[in-house]
MIBABA-974835 format. One line per 4 residues: number of its first residue (from 1); for each residue x, y, z of N, C-alpha, C. Coordinates in Angstrom, 2 decimals. Example, Ala and Ser with C-alpha at 12.3 -4.5 7.8 and 13.67 -1.06 7.14 Angstrom:
% MIBABA-974835
1> 13.19:-5.69:7.80:12.30:-4.50:7.80:13.20:-3.30:7.80 | 12.85:-2.25:7.08:13.67:-1.06:7.14:12.90:0.03:7.87
This chain:
% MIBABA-974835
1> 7.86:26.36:2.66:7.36:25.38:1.72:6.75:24.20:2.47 | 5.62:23.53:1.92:4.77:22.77:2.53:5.84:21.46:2.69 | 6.73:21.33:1.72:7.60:19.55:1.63:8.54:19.54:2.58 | 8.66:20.86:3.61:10.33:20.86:4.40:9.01:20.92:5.62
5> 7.30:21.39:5.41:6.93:20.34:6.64:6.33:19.61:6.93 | 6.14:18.67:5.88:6.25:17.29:5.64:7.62:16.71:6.08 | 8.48:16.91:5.67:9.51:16.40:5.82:9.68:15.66:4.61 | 9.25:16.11:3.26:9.05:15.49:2.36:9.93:16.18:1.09
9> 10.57:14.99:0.48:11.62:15.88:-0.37:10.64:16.70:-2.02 | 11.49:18.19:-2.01:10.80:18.86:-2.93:11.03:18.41:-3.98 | 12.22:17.62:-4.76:11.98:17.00:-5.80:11.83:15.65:-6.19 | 11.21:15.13:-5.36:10.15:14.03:-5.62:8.69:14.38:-5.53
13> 7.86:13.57:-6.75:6.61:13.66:-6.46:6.10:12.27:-5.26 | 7.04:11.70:-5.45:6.37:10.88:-4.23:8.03:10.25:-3.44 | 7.98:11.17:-2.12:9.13:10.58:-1.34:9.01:9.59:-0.58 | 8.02:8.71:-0.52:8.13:7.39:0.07:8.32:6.18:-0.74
17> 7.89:6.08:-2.40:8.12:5.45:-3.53:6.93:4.66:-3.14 | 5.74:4.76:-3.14:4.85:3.90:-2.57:3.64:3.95:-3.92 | 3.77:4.92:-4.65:2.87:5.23:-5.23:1.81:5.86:-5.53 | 1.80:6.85:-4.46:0.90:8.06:-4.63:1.60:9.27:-3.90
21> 1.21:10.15:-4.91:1.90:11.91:-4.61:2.26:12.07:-3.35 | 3.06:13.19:-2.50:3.33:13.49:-1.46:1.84:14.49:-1.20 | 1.69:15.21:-2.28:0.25:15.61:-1.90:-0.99:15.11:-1.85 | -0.91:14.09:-2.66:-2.41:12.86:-2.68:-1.79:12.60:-0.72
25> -0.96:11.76:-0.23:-1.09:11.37:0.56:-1.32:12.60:2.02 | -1.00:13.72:1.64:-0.95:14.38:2.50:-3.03:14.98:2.31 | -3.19:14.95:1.61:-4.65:15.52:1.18:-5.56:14.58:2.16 | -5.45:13.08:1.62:-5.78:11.60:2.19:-5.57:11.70:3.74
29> -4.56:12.10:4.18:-4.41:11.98:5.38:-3.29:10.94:6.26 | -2.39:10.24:5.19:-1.64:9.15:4.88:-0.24:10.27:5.40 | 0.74:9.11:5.74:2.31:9.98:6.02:3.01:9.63:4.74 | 3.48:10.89:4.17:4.16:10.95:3.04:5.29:10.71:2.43
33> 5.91:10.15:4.07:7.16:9.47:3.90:7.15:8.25:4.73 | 5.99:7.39:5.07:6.28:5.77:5.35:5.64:5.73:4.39 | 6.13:4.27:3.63:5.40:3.94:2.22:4.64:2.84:3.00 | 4.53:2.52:4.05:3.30:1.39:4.50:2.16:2.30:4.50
37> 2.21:3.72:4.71:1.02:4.50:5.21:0.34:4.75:3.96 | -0.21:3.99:3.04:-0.67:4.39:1.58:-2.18:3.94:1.88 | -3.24:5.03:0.92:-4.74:5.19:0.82:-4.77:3.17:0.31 | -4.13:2.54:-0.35:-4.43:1.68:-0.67:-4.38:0.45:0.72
41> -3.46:0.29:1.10:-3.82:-0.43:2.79:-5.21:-0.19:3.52 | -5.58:0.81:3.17:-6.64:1.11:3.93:-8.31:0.24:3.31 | -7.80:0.26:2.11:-8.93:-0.26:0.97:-8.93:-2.00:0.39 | -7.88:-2.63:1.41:-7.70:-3.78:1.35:-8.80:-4.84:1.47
45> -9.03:-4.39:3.12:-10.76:-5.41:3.07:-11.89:-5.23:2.38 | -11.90:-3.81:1.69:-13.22:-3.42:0.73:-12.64:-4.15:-0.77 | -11.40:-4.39:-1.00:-11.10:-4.92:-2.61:-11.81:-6.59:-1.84 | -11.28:-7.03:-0.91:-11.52:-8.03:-0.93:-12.79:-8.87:-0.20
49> -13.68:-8.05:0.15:-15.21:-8.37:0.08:-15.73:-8.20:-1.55 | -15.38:-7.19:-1.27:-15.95:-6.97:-3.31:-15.60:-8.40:-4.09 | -14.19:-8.84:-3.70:-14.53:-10.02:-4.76:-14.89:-10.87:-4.48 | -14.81:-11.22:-3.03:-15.71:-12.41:-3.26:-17.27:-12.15:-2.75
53> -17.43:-10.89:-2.76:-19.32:-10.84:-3.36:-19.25:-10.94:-4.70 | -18.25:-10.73:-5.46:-18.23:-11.05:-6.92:-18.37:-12.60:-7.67 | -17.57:-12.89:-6.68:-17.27:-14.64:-6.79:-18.58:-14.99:-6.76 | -19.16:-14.74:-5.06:-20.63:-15.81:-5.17:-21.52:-14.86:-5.81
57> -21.65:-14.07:-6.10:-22.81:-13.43:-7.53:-22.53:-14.36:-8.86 | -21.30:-14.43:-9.32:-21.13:-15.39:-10.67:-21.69:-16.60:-9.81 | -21.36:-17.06:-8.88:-21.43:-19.15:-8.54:-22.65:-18.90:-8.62 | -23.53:-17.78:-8.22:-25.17:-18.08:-8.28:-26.03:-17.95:-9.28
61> -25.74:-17.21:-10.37:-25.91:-16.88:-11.20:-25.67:-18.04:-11.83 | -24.79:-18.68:-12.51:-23.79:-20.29:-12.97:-24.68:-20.99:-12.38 | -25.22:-21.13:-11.54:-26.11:-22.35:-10.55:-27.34:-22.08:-11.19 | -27.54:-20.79:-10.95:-29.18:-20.34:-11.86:-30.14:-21.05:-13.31
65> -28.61:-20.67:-14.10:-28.27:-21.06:-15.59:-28.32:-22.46:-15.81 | -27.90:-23.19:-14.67:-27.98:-24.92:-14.91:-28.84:-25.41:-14.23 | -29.37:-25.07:-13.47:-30.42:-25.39:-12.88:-31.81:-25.34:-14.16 | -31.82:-23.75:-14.76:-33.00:-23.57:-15.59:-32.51:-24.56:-17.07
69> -31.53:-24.64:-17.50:-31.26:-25.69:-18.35:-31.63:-27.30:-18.28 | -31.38:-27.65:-17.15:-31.87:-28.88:-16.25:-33.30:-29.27:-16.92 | -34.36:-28.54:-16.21:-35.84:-28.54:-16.55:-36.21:-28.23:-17.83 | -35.70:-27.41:-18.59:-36.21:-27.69:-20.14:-35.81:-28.88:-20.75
73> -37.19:-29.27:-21.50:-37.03:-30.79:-21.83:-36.14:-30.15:-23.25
């Protein structure tokens, strides 16, 4: 059985409690029993460029809007 070589218990779907399957993480490439080793650590600096390209897309956009408000009499 694939979970005895993992080292991963067969009746859990996820033996590290981390939050994703023993097979999501094993598919991913992640160890299925450290719960630090999760697909989501890996996706940390991409959540957090994303928002703040999100951030300054709204501040410029918001700047846009008052700016063109400004000039109409």
């Amino acid at each position: 059985m694939k979970e005895y070589e993992h080292g991963t218990d067969p009746h859990e779907a996820d033996t590290d409690g981390d939050g994703t399957s023993d097979g999501e993480e094993v598919d991913i490439g992640t160890d299925p029993t450290d719960a630090g080793s999760t697909p989501i650590a890996g996706m940390r600096p991409i959540l957090f460029y994303g928002i703040v390209g999100g951030v300054g897309v709204v501040v410029a956009l918001a700047v846009t809007v008052y700016f063109l408000k400004v000039r109409k009499p």
